[in-house]
RODO-2510 file (C-alpha; in nm, 4 decimals, decimal comma):
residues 264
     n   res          X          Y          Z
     1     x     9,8581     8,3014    10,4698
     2     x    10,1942     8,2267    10,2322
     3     x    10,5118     8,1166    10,4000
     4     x    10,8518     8,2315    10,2042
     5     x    11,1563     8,0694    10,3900
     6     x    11,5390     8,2074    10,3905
     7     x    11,7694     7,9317    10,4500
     8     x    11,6718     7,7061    10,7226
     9     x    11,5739     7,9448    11,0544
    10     x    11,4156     8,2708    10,9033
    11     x    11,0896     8,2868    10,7560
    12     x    10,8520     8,5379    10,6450
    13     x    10,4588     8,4924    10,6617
    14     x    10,2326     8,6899    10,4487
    15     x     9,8402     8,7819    10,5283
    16     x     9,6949     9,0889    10,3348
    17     x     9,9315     9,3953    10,4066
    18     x    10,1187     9,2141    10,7011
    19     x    10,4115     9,0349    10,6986
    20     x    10,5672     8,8581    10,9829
    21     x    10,9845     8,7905    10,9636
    22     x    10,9748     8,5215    11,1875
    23     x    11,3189     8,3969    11,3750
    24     x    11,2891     7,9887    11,3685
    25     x    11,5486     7,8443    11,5221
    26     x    11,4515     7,6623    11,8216
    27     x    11,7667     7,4246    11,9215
    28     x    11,9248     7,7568    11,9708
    29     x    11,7332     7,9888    12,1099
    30     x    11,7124     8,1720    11,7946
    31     x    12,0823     8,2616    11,8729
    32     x    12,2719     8,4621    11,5369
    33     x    12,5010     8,2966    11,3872
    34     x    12,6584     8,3761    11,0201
    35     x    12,3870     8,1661    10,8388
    36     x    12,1177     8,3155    11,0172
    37     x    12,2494     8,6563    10,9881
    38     x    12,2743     8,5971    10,5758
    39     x    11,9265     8,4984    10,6124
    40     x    11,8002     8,7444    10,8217
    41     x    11,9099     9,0227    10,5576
    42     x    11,7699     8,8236    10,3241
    43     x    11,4305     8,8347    10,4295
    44     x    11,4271     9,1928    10,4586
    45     x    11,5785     9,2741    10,1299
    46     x    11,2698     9,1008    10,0539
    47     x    11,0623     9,3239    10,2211
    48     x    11,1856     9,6134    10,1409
    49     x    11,1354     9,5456     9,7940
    50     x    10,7554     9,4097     9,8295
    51     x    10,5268     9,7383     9,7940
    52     x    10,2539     9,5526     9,9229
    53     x    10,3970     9,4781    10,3097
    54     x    10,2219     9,8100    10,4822
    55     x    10,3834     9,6568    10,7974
    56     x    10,6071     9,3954    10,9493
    57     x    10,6052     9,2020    11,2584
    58     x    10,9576     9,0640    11,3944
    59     x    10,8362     8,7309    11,5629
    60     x    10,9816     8,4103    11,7768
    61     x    10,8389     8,0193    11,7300
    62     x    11,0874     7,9642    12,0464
    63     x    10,8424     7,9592    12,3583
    64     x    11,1391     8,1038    12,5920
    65     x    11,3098     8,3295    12,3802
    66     x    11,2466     8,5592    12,1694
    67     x    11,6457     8,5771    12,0697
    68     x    11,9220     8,5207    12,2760
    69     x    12,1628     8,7002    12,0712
    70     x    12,5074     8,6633    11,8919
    71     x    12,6107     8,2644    11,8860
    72     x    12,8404     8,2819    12,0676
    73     x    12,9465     7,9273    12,0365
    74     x    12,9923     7,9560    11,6784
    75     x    13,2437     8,2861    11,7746
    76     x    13,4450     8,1004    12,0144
    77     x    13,5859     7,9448    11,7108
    78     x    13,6760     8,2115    11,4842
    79     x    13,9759     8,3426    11,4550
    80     x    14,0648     8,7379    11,4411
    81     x    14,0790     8,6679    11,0756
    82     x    13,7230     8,5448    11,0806
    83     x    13,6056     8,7408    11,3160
    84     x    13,6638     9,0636    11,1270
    85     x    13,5225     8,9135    10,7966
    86     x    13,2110     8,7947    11,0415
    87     x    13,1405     9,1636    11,1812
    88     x    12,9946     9,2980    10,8180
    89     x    12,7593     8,9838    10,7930
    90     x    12,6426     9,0247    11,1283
    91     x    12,5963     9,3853    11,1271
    92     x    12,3593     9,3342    10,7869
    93     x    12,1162     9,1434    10,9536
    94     x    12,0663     9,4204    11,2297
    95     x    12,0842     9,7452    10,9769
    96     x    11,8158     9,5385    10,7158
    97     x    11,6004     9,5158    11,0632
    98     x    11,6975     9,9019    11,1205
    99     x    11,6421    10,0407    10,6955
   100     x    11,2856     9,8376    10,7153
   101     x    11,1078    10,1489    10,4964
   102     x    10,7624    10,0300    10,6445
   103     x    10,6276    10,0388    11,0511
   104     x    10,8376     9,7447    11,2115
   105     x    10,6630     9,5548    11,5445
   106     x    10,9160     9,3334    11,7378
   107     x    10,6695     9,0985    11,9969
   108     x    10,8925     9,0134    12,2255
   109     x    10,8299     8,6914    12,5232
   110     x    11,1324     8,5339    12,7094
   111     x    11,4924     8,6268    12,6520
   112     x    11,5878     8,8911    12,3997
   113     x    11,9391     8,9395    12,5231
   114     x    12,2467     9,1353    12,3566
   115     x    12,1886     9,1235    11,9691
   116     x    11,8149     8,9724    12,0157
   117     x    11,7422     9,2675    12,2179
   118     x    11,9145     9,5045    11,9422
   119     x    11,6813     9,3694    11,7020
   120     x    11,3976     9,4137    11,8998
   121     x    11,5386     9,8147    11,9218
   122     x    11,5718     9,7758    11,5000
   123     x    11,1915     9,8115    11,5255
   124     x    10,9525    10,1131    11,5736
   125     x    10,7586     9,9769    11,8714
   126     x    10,8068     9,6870    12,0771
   127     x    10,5255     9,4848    12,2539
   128     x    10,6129     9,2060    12,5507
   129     x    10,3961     8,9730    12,7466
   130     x    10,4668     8,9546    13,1231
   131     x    10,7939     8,6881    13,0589
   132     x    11,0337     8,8952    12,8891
   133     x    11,3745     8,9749    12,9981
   134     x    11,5659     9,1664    12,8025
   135     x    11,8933     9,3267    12,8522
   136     x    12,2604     9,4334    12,6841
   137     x    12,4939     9,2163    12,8595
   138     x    12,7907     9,2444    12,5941
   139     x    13,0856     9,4107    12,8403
   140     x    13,0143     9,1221    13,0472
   141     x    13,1639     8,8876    12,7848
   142     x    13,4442     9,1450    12,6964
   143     x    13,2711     9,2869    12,3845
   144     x    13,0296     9,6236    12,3499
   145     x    12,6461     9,5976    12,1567
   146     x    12,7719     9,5707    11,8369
   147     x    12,4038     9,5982    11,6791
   148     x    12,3134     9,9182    11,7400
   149     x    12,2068     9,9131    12,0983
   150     x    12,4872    10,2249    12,2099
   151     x    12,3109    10,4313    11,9406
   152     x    11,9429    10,3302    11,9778
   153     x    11,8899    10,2886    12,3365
   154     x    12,0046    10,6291    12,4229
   155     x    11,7144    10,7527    12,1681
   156     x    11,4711    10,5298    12,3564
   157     x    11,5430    10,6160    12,7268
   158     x    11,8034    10,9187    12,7205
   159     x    12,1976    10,8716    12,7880
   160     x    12,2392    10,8458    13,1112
   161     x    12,0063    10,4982    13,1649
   162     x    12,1213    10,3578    12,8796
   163     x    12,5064    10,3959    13,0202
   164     x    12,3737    10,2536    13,3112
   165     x    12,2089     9,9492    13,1271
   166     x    12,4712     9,9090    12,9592
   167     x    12,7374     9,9308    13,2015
   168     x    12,5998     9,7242    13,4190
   169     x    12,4912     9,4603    13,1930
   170     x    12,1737     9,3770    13,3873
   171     x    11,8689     9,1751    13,2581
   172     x    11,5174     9,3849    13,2965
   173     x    11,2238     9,1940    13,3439
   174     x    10,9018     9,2814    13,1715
   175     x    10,7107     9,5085    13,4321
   176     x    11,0295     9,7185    13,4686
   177     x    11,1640     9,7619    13,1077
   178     x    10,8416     9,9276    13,0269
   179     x    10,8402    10,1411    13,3152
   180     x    11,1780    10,2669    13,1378
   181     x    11,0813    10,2405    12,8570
   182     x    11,2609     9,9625    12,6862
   183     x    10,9295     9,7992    12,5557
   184     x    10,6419    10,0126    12,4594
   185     x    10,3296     9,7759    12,5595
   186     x    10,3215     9,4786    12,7909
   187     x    10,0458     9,2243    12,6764
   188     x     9,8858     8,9630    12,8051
   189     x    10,0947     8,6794    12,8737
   190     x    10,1451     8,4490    12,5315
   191     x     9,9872     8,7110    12,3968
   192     x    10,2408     8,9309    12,2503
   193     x    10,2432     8,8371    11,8877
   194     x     9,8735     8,8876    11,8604
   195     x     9,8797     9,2446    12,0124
   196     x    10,1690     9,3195    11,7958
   197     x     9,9725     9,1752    11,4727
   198     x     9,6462     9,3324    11,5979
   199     x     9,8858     9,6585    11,5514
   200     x    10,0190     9,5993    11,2419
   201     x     9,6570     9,5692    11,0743
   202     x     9,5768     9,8876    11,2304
   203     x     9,8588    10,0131    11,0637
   204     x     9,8099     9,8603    10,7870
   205     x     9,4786    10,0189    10,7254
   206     x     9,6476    10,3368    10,6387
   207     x     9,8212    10,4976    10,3311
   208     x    10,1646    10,3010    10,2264
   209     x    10,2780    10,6030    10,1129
   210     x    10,1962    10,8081    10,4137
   211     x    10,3460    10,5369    10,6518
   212     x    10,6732    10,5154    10,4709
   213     x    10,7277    10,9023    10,4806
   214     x    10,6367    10,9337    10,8003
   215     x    10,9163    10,6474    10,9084
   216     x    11,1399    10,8051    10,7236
   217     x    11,0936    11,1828    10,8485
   218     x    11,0933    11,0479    11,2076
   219     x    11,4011    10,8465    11,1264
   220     x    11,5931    11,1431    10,9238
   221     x    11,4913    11,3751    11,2110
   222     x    11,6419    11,1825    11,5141
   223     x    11,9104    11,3969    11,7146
   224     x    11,9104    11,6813    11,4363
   225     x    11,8005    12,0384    11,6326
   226     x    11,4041    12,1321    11,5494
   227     x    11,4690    12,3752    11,2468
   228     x    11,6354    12,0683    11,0183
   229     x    11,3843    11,8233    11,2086
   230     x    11,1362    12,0212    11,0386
   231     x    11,3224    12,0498    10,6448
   232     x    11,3182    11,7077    10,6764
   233     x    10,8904    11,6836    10,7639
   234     x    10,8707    11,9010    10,4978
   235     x    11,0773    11,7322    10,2547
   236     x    10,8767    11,3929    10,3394
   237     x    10,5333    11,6145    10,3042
   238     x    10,6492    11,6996     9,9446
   239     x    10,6672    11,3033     9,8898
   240     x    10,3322    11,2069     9,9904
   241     x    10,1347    11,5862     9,8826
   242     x    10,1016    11,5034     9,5315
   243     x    10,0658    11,1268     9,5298
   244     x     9,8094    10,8996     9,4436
   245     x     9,7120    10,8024     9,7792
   246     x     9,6622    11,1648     9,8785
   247     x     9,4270    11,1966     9,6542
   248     x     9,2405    10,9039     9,7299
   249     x     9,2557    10,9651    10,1184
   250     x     9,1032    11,2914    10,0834
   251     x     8,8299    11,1790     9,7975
   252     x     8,7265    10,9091    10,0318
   253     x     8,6689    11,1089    10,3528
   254     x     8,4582    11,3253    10,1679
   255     x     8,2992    11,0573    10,0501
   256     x     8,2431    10,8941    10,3918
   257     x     8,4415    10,5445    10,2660
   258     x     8,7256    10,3878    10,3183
   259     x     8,9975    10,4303    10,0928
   260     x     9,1422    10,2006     9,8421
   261     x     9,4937    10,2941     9,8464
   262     x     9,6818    10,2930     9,5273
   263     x    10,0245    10,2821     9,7270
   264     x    10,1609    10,5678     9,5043
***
């Protein structure tokens, strides 16, 4: 495994076709502050430049936390001035997240509150273990999720539960968020980074290509009425139809082997 870091709290870890982007600040609870954010944005440029990463795993080191959210220390002492030049920084971080071209996995123990929960909704499919609380508590400090989490929520669990999470500000422990939906598969407890890795190999088995189109169509497609939901499949199909890995896939089921993707 190869470490790569980004300034002094994000890190990504490399093994085969999986990479983890792994949030390392401990003393704060991996809260986001302006440096982290920078760094955070960082990392995935990175990523979504490397054509080897078939999948990514958003990761803690914090044993309570898997991100608390905005630092809200460092914004209690920003000015309006600052604050406005702060809000394109911070909303990088959560958009590189977001723009990830490959499967994301966001394993998910302890807090992952307000931005760290937006993160967590960045990704495709979120896995907790039995300690996680998460929650969008922004209106009770006199803001509004500010990385995504009015726009992506909704998509998860329809509009009407997300105004009501959101309204109400209220922390969801583990059992219930995936009852609702807010997490996709509860682990074992401590055990949510290995499911979610265990995942992203399975993933990772398959054709680059394919999994990239297939983020992309199911991105593109969101909220758009069936008839353009399906332009866009099609125009995704068209993408992967005549490439390299289609070819392979198809000479190497016939073959009864697995395929050696040429991730073109």
């Amino acid at each position: 495994m190869s470490e790569q870091r980004y300034g002094e709290w994000v890190a990504v870890r490399r093994d085969g076709f999986v990479a983890e982007l792994v949030l390392d600040r401990p003393k704060a609870m991996n809260a986001v502050s302006s440096e982290m954010a920078r760094c955070i944005t960082a990392a995935c440029a990175a990523l979504s430049e490397d054509r080897d990463v078939r999948a990514v795993v958003l990761t803690s080191t914090h044993e309570r936390a898997f991100c608390v959210g905005a630092d809200l220390k460092e914004r209690n002492s920003l000015s309006d001035a600052e604050m406005l030049r702060h809000r394109p920084v911070s909303r990088a971080a959560y958009t590189g997240v977001l723009e990830l071209p490959m499967p994301a996995i966001a394993a998910v123990h302890g807090f992952a509150l307000g931005g760290g929960f937006e993160l967590a909704l960045s990704c495709d499919v979120i896995v907790a273990d039995p300690t996680a609380v998460v929650g969008l508590p922004e209106v009770s400090v006199g803001v509004i999720p500010g990385g995504g989490g009015t726009q992506l929520l909704p998509r998860r669990v329809g509009a009407a539960r997300a105004a009501e999470l959101i309204f109400s500000a209220r922390r969801v422990a583990a059992a219930e968020a995936h009852e609702l939906g807010l997490v996709d598969r509860l682990a074992a407890e401590g055990e949510d980074r290995a499911e979610a890795v265990e995942l992203a190999r399975g993933i990772a088995a398959n054709s680059p290509v394919g999994l990239r189109a297939a983020k992309k169509a199911l991105r593109l497609g969101q909220g758009l009425d069936l008839r353009a939901g399906l332009e866009v499949e099609d125009a995704a199909w068209r993408t992967v139809a005549f490439s390299g890995d289609r070819a392979e896939g198809v000479a190497a089921f016939n073959e009864k082997r697995s395929p050696n993707w040429p991730g073109e």
